[in-house]
C-alpha positions as MATLAB code, in Angstrom:
seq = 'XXXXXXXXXXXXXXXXXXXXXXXXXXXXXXXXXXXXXXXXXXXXXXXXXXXXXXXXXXXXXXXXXXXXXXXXXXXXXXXXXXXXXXXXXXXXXXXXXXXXXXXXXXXXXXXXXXXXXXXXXXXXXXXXXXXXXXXXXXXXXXXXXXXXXXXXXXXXXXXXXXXXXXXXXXXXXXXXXXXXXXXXXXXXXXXXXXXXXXXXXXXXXXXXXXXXXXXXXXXXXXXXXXXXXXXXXXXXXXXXXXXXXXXXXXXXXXXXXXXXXXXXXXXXXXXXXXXXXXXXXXXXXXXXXXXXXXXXXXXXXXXXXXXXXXXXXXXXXXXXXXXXXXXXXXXXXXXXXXXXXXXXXXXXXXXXXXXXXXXXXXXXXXXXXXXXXXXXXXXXXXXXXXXXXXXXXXXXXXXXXXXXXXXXXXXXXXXXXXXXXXXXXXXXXXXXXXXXXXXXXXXXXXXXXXXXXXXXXXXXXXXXXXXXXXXXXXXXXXXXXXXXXXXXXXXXXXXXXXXXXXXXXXXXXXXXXXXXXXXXXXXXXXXXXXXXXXXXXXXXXXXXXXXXXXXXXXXXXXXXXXXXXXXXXXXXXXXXXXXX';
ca = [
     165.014  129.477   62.957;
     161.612  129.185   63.168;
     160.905  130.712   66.239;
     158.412  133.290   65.423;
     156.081  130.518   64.194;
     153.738  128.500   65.043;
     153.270  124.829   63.226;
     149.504  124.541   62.823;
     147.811  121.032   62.442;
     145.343  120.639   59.525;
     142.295  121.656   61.727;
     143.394  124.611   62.873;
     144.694  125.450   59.180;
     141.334  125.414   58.450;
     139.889  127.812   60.846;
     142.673  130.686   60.024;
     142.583  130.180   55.767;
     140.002  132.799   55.433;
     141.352  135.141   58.411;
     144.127  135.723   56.793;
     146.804  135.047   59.146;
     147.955  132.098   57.647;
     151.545  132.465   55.489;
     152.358  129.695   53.126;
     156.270  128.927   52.961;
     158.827  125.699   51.836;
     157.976  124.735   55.024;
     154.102  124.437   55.165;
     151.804  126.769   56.634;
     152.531  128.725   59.545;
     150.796  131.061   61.546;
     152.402  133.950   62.850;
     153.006  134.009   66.847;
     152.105  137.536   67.303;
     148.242  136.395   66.021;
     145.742  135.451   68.769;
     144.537  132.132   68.010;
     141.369  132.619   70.093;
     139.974  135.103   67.577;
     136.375  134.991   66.741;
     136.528  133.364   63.286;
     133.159  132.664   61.672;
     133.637  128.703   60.410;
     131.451  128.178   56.974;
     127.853  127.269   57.901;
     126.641  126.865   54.170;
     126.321  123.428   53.719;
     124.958  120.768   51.110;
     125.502  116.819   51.587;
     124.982  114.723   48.650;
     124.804  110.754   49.407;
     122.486  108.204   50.361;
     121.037  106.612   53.601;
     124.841  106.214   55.350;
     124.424  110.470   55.136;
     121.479  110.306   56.457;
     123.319  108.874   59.531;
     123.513  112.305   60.423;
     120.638  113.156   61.829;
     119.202  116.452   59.885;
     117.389  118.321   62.877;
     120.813  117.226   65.324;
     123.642  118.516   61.994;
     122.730  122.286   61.451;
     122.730  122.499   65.583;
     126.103  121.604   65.849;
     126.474  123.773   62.766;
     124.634  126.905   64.523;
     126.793  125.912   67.954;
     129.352  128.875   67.262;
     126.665  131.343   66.523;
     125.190  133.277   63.103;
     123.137  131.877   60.351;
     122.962  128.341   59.498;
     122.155  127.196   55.869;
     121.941  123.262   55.185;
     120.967  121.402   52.589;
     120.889  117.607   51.341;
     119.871  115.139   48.092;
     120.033  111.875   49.243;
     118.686  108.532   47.661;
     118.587  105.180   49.273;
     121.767  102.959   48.316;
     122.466  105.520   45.617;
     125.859  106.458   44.043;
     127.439  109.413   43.247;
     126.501  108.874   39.663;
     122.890  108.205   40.383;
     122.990  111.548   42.767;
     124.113  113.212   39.697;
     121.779  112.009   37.219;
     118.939  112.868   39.393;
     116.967  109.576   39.560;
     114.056  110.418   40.128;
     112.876  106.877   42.201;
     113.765  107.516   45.935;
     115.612  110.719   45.354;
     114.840  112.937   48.579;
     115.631  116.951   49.117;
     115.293  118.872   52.235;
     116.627  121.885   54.229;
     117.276  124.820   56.299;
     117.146  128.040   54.502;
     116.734  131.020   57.593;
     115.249  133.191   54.736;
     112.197  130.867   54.930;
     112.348  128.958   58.027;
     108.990  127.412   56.869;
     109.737  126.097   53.985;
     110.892  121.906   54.380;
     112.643  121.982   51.055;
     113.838  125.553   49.955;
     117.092  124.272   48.089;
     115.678  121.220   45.658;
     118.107  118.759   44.105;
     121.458  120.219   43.449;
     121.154  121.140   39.802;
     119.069  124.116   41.287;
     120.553  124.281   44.745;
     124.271  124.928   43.417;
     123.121  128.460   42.036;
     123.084  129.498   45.560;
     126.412  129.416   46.764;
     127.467  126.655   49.266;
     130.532  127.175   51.884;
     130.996  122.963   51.645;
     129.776  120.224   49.471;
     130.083  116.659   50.870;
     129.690  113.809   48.327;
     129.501  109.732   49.426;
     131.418  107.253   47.393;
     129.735  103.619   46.838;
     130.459  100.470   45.928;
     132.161  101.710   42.896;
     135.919  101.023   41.913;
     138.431  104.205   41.392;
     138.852  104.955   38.024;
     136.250  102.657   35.880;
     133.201  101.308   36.258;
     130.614  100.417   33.972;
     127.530   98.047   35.357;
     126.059   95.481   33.140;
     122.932   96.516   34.611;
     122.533  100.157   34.947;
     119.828  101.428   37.794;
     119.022  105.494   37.327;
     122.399  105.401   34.937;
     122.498  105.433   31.283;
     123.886  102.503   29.827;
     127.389  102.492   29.107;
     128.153  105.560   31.746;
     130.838  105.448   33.825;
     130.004  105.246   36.915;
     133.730  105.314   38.944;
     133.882  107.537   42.123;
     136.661  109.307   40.578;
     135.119  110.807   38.036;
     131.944  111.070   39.218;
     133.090  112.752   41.905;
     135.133  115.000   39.507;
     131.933  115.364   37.654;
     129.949  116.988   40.829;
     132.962  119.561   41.375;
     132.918  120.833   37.950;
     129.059  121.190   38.501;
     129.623  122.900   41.907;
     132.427  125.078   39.939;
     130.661  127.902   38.096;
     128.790  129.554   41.617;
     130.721  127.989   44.341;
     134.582  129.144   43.255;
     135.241  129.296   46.980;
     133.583  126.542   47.820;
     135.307  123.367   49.460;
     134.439  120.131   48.558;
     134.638  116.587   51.004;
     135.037  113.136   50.651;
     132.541  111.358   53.056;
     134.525  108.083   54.230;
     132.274  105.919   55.425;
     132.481  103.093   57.764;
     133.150   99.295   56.937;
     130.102   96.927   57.006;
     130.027   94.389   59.794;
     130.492   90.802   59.072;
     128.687   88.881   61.602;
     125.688   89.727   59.767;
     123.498   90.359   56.522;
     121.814   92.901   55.060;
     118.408   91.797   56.911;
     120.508   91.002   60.142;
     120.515   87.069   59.816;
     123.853   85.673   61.219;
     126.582   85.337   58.450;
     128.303   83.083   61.102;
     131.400   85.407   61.010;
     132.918   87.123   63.575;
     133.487   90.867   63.238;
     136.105   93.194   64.064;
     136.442   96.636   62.584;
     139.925   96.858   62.731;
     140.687   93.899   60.881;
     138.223   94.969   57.768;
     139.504   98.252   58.305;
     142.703   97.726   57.781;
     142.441   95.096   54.533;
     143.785   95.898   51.083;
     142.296   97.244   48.286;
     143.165   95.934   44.663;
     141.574   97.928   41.675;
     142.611   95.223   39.093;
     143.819   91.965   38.105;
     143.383   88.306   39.375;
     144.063   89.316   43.018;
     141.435   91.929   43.240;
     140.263   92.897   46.551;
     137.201   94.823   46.250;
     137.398   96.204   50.329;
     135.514   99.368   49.334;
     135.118  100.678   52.981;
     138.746  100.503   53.797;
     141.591  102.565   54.863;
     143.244  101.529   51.389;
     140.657  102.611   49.762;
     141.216  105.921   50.730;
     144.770  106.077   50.496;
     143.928  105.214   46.816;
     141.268  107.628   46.399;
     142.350  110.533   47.354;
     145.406  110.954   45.268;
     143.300  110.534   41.954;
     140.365  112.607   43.152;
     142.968  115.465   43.696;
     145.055  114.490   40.301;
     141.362  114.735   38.349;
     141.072  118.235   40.467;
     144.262  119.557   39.184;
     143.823  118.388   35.662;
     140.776  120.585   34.879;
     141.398  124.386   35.035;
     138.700  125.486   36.131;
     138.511  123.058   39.517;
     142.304  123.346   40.256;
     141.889  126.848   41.043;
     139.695  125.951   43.586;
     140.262  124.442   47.303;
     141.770  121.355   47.159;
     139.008  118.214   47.557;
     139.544  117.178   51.565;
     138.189  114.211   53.455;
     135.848  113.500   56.222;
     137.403  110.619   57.902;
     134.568  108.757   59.445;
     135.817  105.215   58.586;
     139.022  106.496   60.772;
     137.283  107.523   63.467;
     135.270  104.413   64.087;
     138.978  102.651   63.858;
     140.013  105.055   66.568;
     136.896  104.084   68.828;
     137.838  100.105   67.621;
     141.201  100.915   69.308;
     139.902  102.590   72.563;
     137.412   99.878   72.821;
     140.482   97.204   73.045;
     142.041   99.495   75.281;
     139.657   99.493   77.769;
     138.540  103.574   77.509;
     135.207  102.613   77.656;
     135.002  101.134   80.956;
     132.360  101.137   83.058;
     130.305  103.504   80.564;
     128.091  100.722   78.880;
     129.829  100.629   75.753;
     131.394   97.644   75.359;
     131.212   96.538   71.311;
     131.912   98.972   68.025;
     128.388   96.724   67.335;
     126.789   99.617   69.372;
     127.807  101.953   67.207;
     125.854  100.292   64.280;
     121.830  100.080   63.911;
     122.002   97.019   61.701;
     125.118   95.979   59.004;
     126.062   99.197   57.604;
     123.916  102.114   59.331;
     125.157  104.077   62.506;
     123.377  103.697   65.546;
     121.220  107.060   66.330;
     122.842  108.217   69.241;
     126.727  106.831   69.444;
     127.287  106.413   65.348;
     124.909  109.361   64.414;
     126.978  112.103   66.618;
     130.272  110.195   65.366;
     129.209  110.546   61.997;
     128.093  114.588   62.983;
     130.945  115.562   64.684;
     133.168  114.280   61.839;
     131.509  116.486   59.480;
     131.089  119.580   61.391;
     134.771  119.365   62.607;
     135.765  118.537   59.087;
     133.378  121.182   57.564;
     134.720  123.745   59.799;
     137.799  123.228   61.201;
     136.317  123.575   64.645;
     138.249  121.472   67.150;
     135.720  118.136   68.158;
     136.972  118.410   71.814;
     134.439  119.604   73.775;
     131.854  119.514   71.112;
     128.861  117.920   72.855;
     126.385  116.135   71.093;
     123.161  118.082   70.567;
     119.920  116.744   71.642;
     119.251  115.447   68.565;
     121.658  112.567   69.870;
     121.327  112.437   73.379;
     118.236  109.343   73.179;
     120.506  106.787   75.731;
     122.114  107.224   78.610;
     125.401  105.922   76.906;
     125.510  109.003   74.904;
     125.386  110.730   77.725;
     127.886  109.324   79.520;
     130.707  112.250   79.830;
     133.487  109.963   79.182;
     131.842  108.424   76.009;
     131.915  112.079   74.992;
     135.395  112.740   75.743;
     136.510  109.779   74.093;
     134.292  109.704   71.164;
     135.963  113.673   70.460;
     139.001  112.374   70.909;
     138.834  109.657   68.073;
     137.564  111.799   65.593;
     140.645  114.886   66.555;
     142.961  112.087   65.899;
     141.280  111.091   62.484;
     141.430  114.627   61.201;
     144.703  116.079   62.798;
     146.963  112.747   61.690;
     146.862  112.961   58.055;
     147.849  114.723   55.569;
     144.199  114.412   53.523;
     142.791  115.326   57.047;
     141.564  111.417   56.906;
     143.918  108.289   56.499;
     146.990  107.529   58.726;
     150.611  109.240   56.924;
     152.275  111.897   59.271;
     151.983  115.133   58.435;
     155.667  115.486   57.973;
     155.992  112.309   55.053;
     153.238  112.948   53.001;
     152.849  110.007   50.505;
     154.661  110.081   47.238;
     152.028  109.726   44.137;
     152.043  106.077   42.966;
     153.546  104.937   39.850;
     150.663  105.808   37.099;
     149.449  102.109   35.570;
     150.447  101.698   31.964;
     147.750   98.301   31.457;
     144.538   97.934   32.820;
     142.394   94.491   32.560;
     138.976   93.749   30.507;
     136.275   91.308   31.612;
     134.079   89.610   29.746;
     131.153   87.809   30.553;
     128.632   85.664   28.551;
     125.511   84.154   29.691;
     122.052   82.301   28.415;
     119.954   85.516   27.612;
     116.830   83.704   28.312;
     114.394   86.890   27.713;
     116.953   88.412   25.085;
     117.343   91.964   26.457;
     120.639   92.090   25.635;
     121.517   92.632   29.527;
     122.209   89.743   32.480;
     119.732   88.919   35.070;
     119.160   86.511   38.535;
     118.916   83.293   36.692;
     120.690   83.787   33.302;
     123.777   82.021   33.823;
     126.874   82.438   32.242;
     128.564   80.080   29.866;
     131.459   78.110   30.296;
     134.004   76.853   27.458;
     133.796   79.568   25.063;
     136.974   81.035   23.052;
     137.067   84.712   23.834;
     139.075   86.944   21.951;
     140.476   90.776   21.539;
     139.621   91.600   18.382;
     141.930   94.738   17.758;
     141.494   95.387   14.569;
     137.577   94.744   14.314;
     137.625   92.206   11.354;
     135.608   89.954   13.460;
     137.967   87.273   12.979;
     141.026   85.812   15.741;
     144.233   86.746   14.084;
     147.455   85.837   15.239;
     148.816   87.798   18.242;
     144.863   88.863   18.945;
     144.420   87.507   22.964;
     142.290   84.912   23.597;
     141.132   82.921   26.865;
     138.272   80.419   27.445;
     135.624   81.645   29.934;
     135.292   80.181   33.191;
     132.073   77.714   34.531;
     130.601   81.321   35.817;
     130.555   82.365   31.479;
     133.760   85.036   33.120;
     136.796   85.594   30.849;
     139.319   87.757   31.969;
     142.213   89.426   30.418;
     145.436   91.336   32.512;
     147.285   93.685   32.053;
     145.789   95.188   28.989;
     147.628   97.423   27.064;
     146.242  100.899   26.649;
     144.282  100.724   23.219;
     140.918  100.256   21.791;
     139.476   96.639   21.501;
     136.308   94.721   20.729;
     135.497   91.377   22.577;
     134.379   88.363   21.030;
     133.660   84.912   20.680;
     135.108   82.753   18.053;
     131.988   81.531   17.343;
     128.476   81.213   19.483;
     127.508   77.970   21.358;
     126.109   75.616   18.945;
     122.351   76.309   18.687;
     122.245   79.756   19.995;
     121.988   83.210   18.552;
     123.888   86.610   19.944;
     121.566   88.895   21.637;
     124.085   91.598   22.241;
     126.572   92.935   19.464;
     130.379   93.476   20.282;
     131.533   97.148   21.004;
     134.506   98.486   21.878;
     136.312   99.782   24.484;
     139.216  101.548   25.642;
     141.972  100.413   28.011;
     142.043  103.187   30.738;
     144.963  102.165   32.592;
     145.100  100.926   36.506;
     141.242  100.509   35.453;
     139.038   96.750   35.107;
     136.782   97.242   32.018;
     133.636   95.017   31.637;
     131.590   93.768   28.727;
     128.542   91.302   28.328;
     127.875   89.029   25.652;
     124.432   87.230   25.644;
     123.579   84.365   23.346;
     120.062   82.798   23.633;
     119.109   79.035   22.498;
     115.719   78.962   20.932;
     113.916   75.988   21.665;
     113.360   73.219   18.785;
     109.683   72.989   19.083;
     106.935   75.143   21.156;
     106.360   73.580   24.851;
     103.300   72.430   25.233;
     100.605   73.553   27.492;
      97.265   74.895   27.870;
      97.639   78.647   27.550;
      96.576   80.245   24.002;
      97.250   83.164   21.789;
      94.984   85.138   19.430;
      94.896   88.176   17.893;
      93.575   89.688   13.747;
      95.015   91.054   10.630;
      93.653   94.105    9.960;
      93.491   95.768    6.724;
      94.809   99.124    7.850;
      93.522  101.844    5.753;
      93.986  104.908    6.852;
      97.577  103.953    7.662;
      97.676  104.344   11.445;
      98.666  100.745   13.125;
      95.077  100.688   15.194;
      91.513   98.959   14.556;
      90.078  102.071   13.288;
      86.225  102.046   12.765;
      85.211  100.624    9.259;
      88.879   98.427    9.284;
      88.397   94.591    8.691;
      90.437   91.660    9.219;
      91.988   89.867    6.554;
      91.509   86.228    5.721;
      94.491   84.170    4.724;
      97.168   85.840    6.079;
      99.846   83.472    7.689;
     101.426   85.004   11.083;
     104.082   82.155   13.254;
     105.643   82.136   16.192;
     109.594   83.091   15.929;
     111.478   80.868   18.028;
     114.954   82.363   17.595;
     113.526   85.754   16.556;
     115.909   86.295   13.571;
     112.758   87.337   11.482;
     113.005   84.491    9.096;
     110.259   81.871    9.038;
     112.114   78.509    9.531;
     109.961   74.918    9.067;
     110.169   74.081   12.875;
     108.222   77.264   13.745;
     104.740   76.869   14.099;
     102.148   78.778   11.605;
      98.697   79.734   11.363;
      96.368   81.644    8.379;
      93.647   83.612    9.432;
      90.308   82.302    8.788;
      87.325   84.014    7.662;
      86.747   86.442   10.133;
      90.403   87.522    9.944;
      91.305   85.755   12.866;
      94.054   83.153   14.096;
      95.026   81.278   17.014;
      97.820   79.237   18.781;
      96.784   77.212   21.387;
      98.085   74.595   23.664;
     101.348   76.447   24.376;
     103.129   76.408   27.625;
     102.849   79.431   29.702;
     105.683   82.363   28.682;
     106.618   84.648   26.055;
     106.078   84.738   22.391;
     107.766   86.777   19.117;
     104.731   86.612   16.410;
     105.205   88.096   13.457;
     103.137   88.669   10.424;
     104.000   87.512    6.489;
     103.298   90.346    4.647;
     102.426   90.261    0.722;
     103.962   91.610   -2.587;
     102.401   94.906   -2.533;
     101.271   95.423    1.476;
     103.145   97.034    4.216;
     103.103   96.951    7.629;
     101.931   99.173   10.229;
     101.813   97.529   13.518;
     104.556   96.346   13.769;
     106.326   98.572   11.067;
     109.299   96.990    9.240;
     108.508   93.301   10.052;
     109.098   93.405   13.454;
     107.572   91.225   15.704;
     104.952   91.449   19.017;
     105.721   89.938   21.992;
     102.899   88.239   23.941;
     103.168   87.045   27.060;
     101.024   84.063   28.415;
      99.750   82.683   31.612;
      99.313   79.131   32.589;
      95.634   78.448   31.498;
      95.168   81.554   30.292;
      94.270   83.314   27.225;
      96.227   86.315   25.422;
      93.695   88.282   23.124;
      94.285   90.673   20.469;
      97.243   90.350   19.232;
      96.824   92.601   16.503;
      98.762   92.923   13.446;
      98.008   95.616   10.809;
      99.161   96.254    7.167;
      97.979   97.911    4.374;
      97.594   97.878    0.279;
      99.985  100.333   -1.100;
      98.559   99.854   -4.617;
];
């Protein structure tokens, strides 16, 4: 018999954890009958959001009101860059990265916190993180931006990574998952019409597939969620230090605007002038700054909390239409997001509290792609108009001979230059090709990787096809030799140019001069040119004698020059010195 218990629904859970009244038991947690409920519990108002411009939906002067709606001090903080992930939020990229604040210890100050490598010394009551565009468990861009190359950039363990940064000084601290809303269809990123039609139920409500040949990237899904959660609490419990701590909780804003999607159909919204979940959005992706802004609010200061949303008005902040302030908009609006949080049992996807979902079967493969393309300025890394190659034997190369063995995988890549291989088994491997298109050279050199199962690994391989002959044009090159004597790769005074020193252009780059590359000597002032080149980039390098070495560039190298149409690229210096 249960009958001197109450059965308390996540949110109010959260209000009574640090009062003490709560009692943990086979049967969940209860709150004894006896305790008043309407007790004046202080909810945490110590706050730092980490995201990009989708937090910024909140509105920073409207958030800390609702946070300062139940009284005492009010500390809020944020780091946000535009379109940035978690892992660029954690590097601190320094290109759009913006701080700000409320600190009541300096109410003057518009940034007393900083980014969050200083700001977590302070002690936070909640730290909200966004995920991206980025799949669960692996995820490593061919073209890092604010990353170093080769991170992993997953939300699961970046996310992981921000809790064991938030660990040390914030023990009691509670971290959230920001869930943020799915993007409309009907349009693009600049509003243009896509020609789709959009409804937020549909996209809401789509699968998500990590891996494989079926993959289903719907990042701003319900799956998605469902997915996340479960690993972003299993990388929680696996590290000591963070499994001691609160258990990472969600703030279900996706599943609110699925609620409102709902009540929309339903006709709750009658005669109030909202009529589309469109008016909830200010263009494909951000919220609108009245309806989506105090959506997006009231699901983090609920969340945050564990205030119930019913009855929690939108601050003026929000109120900028007469649609926001439409009582029954209100009421409804609290309504969807108390559903979002109260049916779940991560406080943000739809599984009764009573059947919490049973762990998935852990993945024992995972699935490598590979993709080659023309590296036409051979940086080793794929850009808009390097396209990939088609027809091209791609192997696994397990144990790194750099030669297909039997039983090593192979496939041919696609028309896109894309080879993939499923259902990897967990192990180290190195991609290659069986051999490079004929005519081209590698720009990139094979590495390996390891299998990290449920997880799609990728890998780029760039080849680039140096042209037969220089295109002709009417740009030219020049530049010196300079006898470099007091060893330090510039035209120091009293330093002359050398005459009859032979410097080419190196079509392929592979540092060897071949007979289809074209040459010239320096005359008597030291001096060469190439002229009557087509506009674009060129590798010169010098030939240095028996008995000189080379300063600028050391080691043989080469200097690239770049060349406009008509135009003429000076001083292309080369230095080297006697070492007899």
């Amino acid at each position: 018999m249960l009958s001197n218990k109450i059965v308390l629904e996540p949110l109010e859970v959260r209000r009574l954890l640090s009062s003490g009244v709560v009692t943990s038991g086979p049967g969940g947690m209860f709150a004894t009958a006896s305790t008043a409920l309407t007790a004046d519990i202080v909810a945490p108002r110590r706050v730092f959001v980490i995201g990009n411009s989708m937090t910024d939906g909140l509105n920073y002067a409207g958030f800390p009101q609702l946070l300062a709606r139940e009284g005492g001090s009010v500390s809020f903080g944020r780091q946000t860059g535009s379109g940035y992930t978690i892992a660029q939020n954690y590097d601190l990229d320094p290109t759009t990265i913006g701080t700000s604040g409320v600190d009541p210890a300096r109410p003057s100050t518009t940034n007393p916190w900083g980014n969050y490598s200083t700001a977590f010394n302070y002690g936070w009551d909640a730290l909200t993180v966004q995920p991206a565009d980025q799949r669960l468990l692996d995820d490593v861009p061919a073209i890092p931006i604010g990353t170093p190359a080769g991170q992993n950039i997953a939300n699961v363990p970046m996310t992981q990574a921000f809790l064991e940064a938030f660990a040390p000084s914030n023990s009691a601290g509670q971290m959230f998952v920001y869930s943020r809303t799915t993007r409309r269809t009907d349009v693009n990123q600049d509003m243009s019409p896509t020609g789709l039609s959009f409804d937020y139920s549909t996209e809401w409500r789509r699968d998500y597939v990590d891996t494989g040949a079926s993959a289903n990237l719907a990042f701003f899904s319900r799956s998605y969620v469902q997915q996340l959660m479960p690993l972003v609490r299993g990388a929680q419990d696996a590290n000591p230090t963070t499994a001691a701590m609160q258990n990472v909780r969600l703030i279900p804003v996706g599943e609110a605007y699925y609620n409102i999607d709902q009540a929309l159909k339903s006709g709750k919204f009658a005669g109030t002038g909202v009529s589309s979940i469109k008016d909830f959005y200010l263009d494909q992706s951000h919220p609108s700054s009245d309806l989506g802004a105090y959506v997006i609010a009231l699901s983090f200061y609920s969340s945050i909390t564990g205030i119930d949303p019913r009855g929690v008005a939108p601050t003026a902040a929000y109120l900028s239409t007469t649609r926001i302030k439409n009582a029954t908009v209100q009421q409804v609006l609290q309504d969807a997001v108390y559903d979002a949080i109260t049916s779940t049992h991560y406080a943000g996807w739809t599984t009764p509290l009573t059947t919490a979902p049973p762990p998935p079967p852990p993945p024992t493969t995972g699935t490598i792609e590979v993709r080659t393309f023309s590296d036409l300025n051979r940086d080793g890394a794929q850009q808009s108009g390097e396209n990939g190659i088609g027809g091209l034997t791609v192997y696994l190369d397990v144990d790194n001979d750099g030669v297909k063995d039997s039983g090593e995988r192979s496939t041919v890549t696609a028309s896109d230059g894309i080879a993939v291989f499923s259902n990897v088994a967990i192990g180290t491997y190195k991609p290659r090709v069986t051999a490079p298109p004929i005519g081209y050279s590698a720009t990139t050199q094979p590495t390996s990787l390891t299998i990290i199962a449920g997880s799609t690994i990728s890998r780029v391989l760039g080849f680039y096809k140096a042209p037969s002959t220089v295109p002709a044009g009417t740009s030219t090159i020049t530049g010196a030799v300079v006898n470099d004597s007091n060893h330090d790769g510039k035209w120091s005074t009293g330093e002359k140019a050398v005459a009859g020193r032979t410097v080419w252009i190196d079509l392929d780059n592979d540092g060897t001069k071949d007979s289809n590359e074209p040459s010239a000597v320096t005359n008597t002032s030291g001096r060469y040119t190439f002229s009557k080149l087509a506009a674009g980039t060129y590798r010169i390098r010098q030939v240095v004698p028996t008995g000189w070495v080379a300063t600028l560039p050391v080691k043989n190298l080469s200097l690239s020059a770049t060349v406009a149409t008509g135009a003429t690229r000076a001083n292309v210096n080369f230095f080297a010195y006697a070492s007899k």
